[in-house]
C-alpha positions in Angstrom: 120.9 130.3 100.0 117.6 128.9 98.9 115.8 126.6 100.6 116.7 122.9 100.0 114.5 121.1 96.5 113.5 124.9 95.5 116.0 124.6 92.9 115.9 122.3 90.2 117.9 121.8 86.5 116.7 123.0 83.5 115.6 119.9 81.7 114.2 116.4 83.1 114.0 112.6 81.7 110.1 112.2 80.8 108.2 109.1 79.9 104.3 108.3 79.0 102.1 105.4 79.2 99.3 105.2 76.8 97.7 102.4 75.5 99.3 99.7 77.4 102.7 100.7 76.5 105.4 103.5 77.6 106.7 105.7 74.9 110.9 106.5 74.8 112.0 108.4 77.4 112.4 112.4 76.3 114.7 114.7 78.0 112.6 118.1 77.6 112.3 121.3 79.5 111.1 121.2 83.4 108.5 123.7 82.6 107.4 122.2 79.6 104.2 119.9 80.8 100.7 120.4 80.6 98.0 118.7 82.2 94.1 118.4 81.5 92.3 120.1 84.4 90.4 116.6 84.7 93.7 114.9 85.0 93.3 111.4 87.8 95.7 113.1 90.0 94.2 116.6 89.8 91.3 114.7 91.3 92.0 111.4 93.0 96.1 111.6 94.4 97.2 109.2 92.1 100.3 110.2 92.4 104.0 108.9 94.3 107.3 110.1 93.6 111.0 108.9 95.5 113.6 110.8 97.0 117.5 109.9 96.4 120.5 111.5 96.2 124.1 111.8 93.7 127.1 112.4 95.1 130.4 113.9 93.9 133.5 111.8 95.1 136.8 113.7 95.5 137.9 111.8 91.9 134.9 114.5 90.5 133.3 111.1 89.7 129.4 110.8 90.6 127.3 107.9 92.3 124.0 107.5 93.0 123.0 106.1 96.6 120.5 103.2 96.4 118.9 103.6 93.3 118.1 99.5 92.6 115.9 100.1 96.1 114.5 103.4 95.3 113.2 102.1 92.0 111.8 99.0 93.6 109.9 100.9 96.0 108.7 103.7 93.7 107.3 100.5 91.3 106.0 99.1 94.4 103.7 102.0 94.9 102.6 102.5 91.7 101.4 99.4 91.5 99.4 99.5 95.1 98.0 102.9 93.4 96.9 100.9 90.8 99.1 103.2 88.5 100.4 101.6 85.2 103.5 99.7 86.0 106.2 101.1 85.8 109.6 99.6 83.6 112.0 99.4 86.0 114.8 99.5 83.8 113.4 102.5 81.5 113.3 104.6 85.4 117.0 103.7 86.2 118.2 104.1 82.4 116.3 107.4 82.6 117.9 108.7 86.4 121.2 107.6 84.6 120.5 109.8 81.5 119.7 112.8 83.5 122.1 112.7 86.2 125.0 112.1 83.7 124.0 115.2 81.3 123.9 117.0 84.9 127.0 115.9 86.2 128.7 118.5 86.4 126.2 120.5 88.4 126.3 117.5 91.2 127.3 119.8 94.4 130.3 118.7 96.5 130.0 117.1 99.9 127.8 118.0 102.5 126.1 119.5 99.2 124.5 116.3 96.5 122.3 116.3 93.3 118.5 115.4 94.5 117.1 112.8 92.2 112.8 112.8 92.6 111.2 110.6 89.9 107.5 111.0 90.0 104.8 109.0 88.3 101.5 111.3 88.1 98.0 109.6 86.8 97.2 111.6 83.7 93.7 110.4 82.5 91.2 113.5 81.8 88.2 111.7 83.3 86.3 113.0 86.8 84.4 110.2 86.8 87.2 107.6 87.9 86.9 108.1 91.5 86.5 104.5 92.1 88.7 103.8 88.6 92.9 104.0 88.0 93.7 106.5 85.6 94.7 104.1 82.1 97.3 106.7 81.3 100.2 108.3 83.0 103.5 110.4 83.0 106.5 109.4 85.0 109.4 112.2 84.6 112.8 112.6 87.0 113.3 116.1 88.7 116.9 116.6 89.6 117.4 119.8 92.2 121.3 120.4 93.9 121.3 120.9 97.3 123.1 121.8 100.3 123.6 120.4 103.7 119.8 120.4 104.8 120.6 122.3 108.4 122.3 125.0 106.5 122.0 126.4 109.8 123.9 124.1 111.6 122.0 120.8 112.8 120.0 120.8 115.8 118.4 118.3 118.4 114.7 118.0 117.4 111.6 119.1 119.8 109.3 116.1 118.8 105.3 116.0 119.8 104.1 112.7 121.1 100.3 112.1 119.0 98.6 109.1 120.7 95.2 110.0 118.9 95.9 110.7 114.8 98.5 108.6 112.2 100.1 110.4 109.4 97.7 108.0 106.8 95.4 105.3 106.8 97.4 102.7 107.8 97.0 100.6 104.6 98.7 103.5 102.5 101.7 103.7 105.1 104.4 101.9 102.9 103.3 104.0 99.5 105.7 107.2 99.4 102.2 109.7 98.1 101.8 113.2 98.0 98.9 112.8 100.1 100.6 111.1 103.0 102.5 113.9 103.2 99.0 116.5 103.2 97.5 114.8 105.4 100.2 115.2 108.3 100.6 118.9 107.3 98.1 119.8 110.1 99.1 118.4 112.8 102.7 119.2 112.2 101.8 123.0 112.2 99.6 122.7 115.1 102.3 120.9 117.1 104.7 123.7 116.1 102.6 126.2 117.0 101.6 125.4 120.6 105.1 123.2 121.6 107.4 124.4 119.5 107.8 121.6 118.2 109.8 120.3 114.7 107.6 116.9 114.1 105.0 115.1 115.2 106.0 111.3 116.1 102.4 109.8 115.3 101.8 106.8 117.9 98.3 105.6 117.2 97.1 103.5 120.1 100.0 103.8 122.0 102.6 102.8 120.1 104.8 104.3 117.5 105.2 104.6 113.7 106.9 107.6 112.3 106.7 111.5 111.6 105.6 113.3 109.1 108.3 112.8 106.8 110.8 110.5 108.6 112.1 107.3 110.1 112.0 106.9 114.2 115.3 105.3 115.2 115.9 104.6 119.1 118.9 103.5 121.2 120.0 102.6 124.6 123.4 101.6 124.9 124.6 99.0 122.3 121.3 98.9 121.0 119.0 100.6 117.9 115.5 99.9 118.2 113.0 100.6 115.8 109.2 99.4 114.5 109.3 96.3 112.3 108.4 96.9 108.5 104.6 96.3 107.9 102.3 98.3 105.7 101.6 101.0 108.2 104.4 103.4 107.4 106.7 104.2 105.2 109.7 101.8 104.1 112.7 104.2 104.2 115.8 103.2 102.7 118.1 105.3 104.7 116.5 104.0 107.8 117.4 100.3 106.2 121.3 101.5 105.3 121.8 103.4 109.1 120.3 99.7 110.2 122.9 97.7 108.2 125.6 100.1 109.4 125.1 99.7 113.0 125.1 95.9 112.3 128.2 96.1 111.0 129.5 98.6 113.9 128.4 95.4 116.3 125.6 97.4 117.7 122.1 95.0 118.1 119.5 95.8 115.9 116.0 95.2 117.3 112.6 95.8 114.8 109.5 95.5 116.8 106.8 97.5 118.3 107.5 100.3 120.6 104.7 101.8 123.0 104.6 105.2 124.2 105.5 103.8 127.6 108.7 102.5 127.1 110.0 105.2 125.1 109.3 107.6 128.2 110.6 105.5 130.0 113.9 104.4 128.2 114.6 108.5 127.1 115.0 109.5 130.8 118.6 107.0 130.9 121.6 108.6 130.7 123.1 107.7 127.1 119.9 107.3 125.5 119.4 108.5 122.2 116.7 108.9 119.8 116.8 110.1 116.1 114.8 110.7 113.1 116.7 109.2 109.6 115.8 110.5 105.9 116.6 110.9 102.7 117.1 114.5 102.8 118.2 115.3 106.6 119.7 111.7 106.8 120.1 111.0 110.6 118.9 113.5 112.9 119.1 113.6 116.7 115.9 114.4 119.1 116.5 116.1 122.2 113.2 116.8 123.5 110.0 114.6 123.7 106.4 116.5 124.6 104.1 114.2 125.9 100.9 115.4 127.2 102.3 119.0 127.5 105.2 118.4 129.4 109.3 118.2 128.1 111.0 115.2 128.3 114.7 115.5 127.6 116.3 112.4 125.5 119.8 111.6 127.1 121.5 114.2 127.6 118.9 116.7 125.4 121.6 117.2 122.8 123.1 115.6 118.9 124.1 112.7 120.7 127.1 110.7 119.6 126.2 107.9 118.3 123.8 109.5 115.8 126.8 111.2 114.8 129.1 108.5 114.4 125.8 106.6 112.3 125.5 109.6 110.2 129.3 110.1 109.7 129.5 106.4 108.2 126.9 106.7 105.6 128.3 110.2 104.7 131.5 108.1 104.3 130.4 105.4 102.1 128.2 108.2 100.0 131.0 110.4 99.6 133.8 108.1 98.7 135.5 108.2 101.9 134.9 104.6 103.0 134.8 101.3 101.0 131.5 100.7 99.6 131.1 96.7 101.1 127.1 96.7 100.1 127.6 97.8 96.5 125.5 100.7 97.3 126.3 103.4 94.7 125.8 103.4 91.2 128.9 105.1 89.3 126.8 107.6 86.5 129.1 107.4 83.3 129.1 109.6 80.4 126.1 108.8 78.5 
């Protein structure tokens, strides 16, 4: 099977902002853009893009998971990129155009239509390094996937990083491209020498996130996990598996975590720690590597109550369970 996002649909929903307005969306061909060599994000990463996912209930109708938040956060950091603003009504209009002439290519469950809007700075002008780009192109990818651990899912080896952060802290809540670059390194350097699957970036001792996902933590009837600030990223399953466990009775705790007392919570019995995303939506760790050595999490294995987590999002974004947070969006014919 190919590798999860390698696949996308033959056509996409396209927008473009010039002179202080955006045109009408265009559905055209996926390969069909062109860029000047000189373009802003070519030169100056002014670029962010969202992740979110469509689902096929057993009716074969298809909803969309969290769209209104996805499309605030993707305007949030175009606007702290300084990139034109975007309409947020023209983005979900546009997601609802392309999913619906998609439909029927939406994958059923464990399988879901990815949904990546992306808003690119287009301005041919090297010169703009301490400019924004006064033109841009904003277009939604759609790609069906599988189950991300086609391979069955896995507890996670995670590396302990005390001295780097995935970004500059400022740009932590902004989902960019070069966020992503920049913890490409040290992720392949962890795997390399540990054996590792993330890096779990603790600057000063306490921790943030990985690479590309949410750190979750919990110890008996308790999830425990770094309060929002600007730092890191803003991840809207992290906020729904939050919610859940709320309504499951569990206590929900956002605050800073050091190094310390994550070692020293992951040797209990019972403990559990897990990593939640768009695209591997709740994952258990197993194994911490601090300073060389294996800590085991818990037990060391998927632990249970990441599974039940996981299992009631699945439900809600599958139609399986009643959607209580008015969650989906229902794509119509369009």
């Amino acid at each position: 099977m190919a590798a999860f996002g390698s696949v996308f649909m033959p056509r996409m929903a396209l927008a473009t902002f010039e002179n202080n307005q955006w045109s009408k969306t265009q559905i055209v061909p996926t390969d069909s853009i062109s860029l000047h060599p000189g373009a802003h994000v070519l030169h100056y990463s002014s670029t962010c893009f969202e992740g979110l996912k469509a689902f096929r209930h057993e009716d074969g109708s298809v909803h969309i998971f969290r769209m209104d938040q996805n499309i605030e956060r993707f305007a949030q950091s175009s606007k702290l990129l300084s990139l034109p603003a975007v309409d947020k009504e023209q983005v979900s209009n546009m997601i609802l155009d392309i999913v619906s002439e998609f439909a029927s290519d939406v994958p059923v469950p464990p399988g879901s239509m990815y949904i990546r809007p992306t808003h690119i700075g287009t301005e041919p002008a090297v010169g703009k390094a301490a400019s924004p780009s006064l033109t841009s192109m904003l277009y939604i990818l759609l790609s069906p996937v599988g189950d991300y651990f086609a391979g069955g899912a896995h507890a996670l080896r995670l590396l302990i990083d005390e001295t780097g952060q995935r970004c500059a802290s400022h740009m932590g809540m902004i989902k960019s491209g070069g966020n992503y670059a920049s913890a490409l390194a040290p992720t392949l350097e962890a795997k390399e020498k540990y054996k590792a699957d993330q890096v779990l970036f603790c600057p000063n001792g306490y921790i943030t996130e990985t690479g590309a996902a949410n750190f979750l933590l919990v110890d008996g009837n308790e999830i425990i996990t770094k309060a929002l600030d600007s730092s890191f990223l803003h991840g809207v399953t992290r906020s729904s598996i939050l919610t859940i466990a709320k309504g499951l009775g569990m206590t929900v705790s956002e605050r800073e975590v050091s190094v310390e007392e994550l070692l020293e919570r992951a040797a209990k019995p019972g403990v559990e720690a897990m990593l939640s995303g768009t695209a591997a939506v709740l994952t258990s760790v197993g194994t911490l590597i601090h300073n060389g050595q294996d800590v085991k999490v818990g037990s060391g294995e998927i632990g249970p109550i990441a599974q039940k987590l996981r299992q009631a999002l699945n439900d809600i974004q599958w139609g399986k369970a009643p959607d209580t947070h008015h969650w989906l969006t229902k794509v119509t014919d369009r």
